[in-house]
C-alpha positions as CSV (number, residue, x, y, z in Angstrom):
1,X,-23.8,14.0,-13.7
2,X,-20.4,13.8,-13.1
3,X,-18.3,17.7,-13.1
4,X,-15.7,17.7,-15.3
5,X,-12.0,17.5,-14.3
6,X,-10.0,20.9,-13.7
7,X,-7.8,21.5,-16.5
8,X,-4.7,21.6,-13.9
9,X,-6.3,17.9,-12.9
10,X,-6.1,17.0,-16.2
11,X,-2.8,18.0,-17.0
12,X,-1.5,16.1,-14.0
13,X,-3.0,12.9,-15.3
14,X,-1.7,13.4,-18.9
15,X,2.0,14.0,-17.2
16,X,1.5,10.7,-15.0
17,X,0.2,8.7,-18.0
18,X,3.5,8.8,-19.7
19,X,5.8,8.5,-16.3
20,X,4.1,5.5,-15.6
21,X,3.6,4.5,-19.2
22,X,7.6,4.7,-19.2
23,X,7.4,7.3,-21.8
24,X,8.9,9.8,-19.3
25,X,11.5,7.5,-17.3
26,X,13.4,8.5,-14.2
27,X,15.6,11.6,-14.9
28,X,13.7,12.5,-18.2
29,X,13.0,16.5,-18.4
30,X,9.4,17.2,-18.3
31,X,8.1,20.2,-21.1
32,X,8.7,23.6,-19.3
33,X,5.3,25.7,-17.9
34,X,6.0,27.8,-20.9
35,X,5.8,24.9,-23.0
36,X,2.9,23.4,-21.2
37,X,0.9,26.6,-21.9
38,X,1.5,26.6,-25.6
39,X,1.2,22.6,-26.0
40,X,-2.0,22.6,-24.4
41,X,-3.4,26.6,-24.5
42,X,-3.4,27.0,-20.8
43,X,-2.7,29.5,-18.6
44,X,0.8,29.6,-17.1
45,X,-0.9,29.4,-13.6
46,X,-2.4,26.0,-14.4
47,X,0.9,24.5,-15.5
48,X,2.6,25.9,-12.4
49,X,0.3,24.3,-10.2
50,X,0.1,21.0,-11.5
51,X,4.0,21.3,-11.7
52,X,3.8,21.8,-8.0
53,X,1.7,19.2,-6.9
54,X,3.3,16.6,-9.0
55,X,7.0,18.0,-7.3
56,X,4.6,18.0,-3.7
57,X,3.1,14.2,-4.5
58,X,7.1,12.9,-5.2
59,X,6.7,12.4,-8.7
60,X,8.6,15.2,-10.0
61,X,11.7,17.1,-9.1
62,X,12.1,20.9,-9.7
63,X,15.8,22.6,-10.7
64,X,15.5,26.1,-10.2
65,X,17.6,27.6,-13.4
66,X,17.7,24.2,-14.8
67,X,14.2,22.6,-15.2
68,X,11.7,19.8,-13.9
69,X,12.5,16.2,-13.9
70,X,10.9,13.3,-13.6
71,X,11.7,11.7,-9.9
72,X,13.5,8.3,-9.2
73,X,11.1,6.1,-7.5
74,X,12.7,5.3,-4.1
75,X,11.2,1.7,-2.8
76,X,9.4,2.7,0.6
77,X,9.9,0.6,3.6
78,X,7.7,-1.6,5.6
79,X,8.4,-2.8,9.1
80,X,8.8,-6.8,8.6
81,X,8.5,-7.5,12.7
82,X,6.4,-4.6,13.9
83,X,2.6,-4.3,13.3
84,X,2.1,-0.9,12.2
85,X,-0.5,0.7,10.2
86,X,0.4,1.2,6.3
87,X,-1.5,4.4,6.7
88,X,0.9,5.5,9.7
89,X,4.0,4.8,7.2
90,X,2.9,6.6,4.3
91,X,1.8,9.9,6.8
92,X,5.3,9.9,8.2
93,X,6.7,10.5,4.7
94,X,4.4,13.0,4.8
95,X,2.5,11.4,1.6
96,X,-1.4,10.8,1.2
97,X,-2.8,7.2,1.5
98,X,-5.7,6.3,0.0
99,X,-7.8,2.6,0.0
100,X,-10.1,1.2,-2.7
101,X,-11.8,-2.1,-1.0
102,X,-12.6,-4.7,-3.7
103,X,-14.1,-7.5,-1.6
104,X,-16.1,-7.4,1.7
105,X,-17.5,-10.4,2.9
106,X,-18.6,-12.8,5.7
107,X,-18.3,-16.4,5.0
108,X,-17.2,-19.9,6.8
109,X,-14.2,-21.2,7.0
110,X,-12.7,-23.8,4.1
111,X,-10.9,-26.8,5.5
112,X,-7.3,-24.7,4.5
113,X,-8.6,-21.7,6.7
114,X,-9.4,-24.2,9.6
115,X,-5.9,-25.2,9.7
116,X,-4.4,-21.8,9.1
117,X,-6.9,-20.8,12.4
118,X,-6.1,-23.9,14.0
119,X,-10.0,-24.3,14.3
120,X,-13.4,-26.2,13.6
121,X,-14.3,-26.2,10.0
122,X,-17.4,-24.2,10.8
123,X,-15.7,-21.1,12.0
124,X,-17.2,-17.4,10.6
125,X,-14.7,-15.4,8.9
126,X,-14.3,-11.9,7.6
127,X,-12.6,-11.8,4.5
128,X,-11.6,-8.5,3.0
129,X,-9.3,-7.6,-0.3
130,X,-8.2,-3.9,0.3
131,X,-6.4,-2.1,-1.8
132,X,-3.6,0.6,-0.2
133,X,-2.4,3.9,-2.3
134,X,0.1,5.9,-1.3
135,X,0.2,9.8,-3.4
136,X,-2.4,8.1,-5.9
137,X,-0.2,4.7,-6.5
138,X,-1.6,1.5,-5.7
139,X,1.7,-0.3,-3.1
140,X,0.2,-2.7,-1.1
141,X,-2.7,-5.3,-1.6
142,X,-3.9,-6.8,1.7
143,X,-6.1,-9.6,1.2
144,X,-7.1,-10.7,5.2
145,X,-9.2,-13.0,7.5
146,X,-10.4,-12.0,10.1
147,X,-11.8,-14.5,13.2
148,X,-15.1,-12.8,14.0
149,X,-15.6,-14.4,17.5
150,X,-12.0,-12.6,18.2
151,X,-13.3,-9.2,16.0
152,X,-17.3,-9.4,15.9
153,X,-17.6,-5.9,14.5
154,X,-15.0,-6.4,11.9
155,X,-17.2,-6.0,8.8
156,X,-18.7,-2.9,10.1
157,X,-15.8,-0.7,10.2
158,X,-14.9,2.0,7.9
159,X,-11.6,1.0,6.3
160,X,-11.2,4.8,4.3
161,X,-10.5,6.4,8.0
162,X,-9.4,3.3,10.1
163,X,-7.0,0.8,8.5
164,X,-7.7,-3.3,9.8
165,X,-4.5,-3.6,10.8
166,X,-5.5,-0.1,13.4
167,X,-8.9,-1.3,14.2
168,X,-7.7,-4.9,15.3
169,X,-4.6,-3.5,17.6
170,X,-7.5,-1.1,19.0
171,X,-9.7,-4.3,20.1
172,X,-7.6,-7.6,20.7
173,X,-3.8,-7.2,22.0
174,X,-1.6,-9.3,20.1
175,X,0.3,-12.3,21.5
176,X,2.5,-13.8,19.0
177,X,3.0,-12.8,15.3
178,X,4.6,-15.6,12.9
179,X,5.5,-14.1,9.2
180,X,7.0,-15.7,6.0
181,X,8.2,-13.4,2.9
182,X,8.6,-15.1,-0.8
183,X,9.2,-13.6,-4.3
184,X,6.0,-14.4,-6.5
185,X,4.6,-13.7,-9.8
186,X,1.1,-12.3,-9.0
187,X,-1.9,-13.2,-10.8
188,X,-3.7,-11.3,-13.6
189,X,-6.4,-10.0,-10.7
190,X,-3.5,-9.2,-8.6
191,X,-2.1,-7.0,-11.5
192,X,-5.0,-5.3,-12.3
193,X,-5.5,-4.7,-8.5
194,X,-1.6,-3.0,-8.2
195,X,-2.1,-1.5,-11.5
196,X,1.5,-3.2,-12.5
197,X,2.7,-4.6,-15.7
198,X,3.2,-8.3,-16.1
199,X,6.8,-8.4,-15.8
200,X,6.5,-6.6,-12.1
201,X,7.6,-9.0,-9.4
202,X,5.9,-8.7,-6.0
203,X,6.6,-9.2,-2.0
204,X,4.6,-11.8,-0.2
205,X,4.8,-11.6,3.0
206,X,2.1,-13.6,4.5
207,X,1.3,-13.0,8.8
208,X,-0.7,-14.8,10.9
209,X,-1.6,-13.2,14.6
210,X,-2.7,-14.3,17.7
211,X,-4.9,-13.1,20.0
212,X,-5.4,-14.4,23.7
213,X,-3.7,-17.6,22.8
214,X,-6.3,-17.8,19.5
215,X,-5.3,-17.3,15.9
216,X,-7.4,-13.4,15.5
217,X,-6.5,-12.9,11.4
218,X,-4.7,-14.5,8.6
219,X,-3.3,-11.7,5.7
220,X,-1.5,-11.9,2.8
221,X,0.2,-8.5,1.9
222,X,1.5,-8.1,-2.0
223,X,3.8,-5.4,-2.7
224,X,5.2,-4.3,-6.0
225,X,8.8,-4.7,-6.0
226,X,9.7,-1.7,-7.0
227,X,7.3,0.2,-5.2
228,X,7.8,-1.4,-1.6
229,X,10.8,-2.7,0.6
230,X,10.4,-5.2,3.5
231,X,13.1,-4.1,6.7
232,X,13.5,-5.0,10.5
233,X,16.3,-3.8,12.5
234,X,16.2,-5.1,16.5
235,X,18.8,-5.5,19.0
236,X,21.0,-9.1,19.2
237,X,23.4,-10.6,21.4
238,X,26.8,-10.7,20.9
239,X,26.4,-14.1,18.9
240,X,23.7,-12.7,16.6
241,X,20.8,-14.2,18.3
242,X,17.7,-12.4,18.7
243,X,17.7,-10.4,22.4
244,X,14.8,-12.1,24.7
245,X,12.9,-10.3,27.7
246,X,11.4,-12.8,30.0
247,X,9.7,-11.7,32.9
């Protein structure tokens, strides 16, 4: 039997419902803790701390003398040339990342996966749909295959404390990344995935690696648009051109 929620827990969700309802939009003055404890008959102790953890999680901003706010949501970045972990990103703003895995599976590759891997036809594949939170909000959807002769032990990692993109640097150096970015529309699955409305736009950027001169993993990463930002910054020549190394 499931324990019930704290009341300060509760509180927290009933103050996120309506910021991301809308009901509360950016800027909007949230009820005071003194008006918290009368709305809801808490203590003020309760409403101070989920206050506090909402200011801590980036929802909320607190005015001392003035009052509590609800926050701005500023796009985070996401390298668009470097492989880096989502998880690193979201622990160098200091913010708590969180996955929810909605497919893991083995299967063989379809004659559009051959190409992509620039295999056979009978090729095994891991395929995983992971879902990446950062503070509680869902801001990336990885949907990946993996090439199991490159990563045999793939399936049997734990994705909670290692992400794949972590794991797969750990095991097979990387040779050559190729990456396209679109605007798209994502599907009703996608939506309820992201926890978005309809009308939200997403990020596409879809990568394919290579491995010791073989393709190692296919991914498609989704991003709410006004959750997520794609960047790169790298040094140029003096014509614009992108600076090469050869040794």
């Amino acid at each position: 039997m499931n324990e019930p929620q704290p009341l300060y827990a509760r509180l927290k969700d009933h103050i996120l419902a309506h910021i991301r309802s809308g009901a509360w939009a950016p800027g909007a003055r949230v009820p005071s803790e003194n008006e918290l404890v009368e709305s809801f008959g808490i203590s003020r102790m309760t409403a101070n701390r989920a206050l506090r953890e909402l200011t801590a999680d980036g929802f909320l901003a607190r005015v001392p003398g003035v009052g509590t706010f609800v926050r701005k949501a500023e796009p985070a970045r996401s390298s668009l040339v470097e492989l880096k972990s989502i998880a690193e990103e979201i622990a160098a703003r200091g913010h708590r990342h969180d996955t929810r895995i909605a497919t893991r599976e083995a299967l063989t590759a379809t004659p559009a996966l051959s190409e992509d891997f620039e295999s056979r036809q009978n090729l095994r594949l891991a395929h995983v749909v992971i879902v990446h939170s950062e503070n509680g909000v869902p801001v990336q959807l990885e949907d990946r295959y993996v090439n199991l002769e490159v990563a045999p032990d793939f399936l049997k990692q734990d994705f909670a404390a290692t992400t794949p993109t972590a794991y797969l640097l750990s095991i097979a150096p990387v040779d050559e990344l190729e990456h396209t970015v679109e605007a798209v529309i994502p599907t009703s699955a996608q939506r309820g995935l992201l926890d978005i409305p309809a009308a939200e736009p997403c990020l596409s950027l879809h990568r394919r690696s290579w491995s010791r001169g073989r393709v190692a993993t296919v991914a498609t990463f989704t991003y709410p648009a006004s959750r997520y930002a794609l960047y790169s910054r790298y040094r140029t020549t003096p014509a614009g051109t992108l600076e090469r190394n050869f040794s």
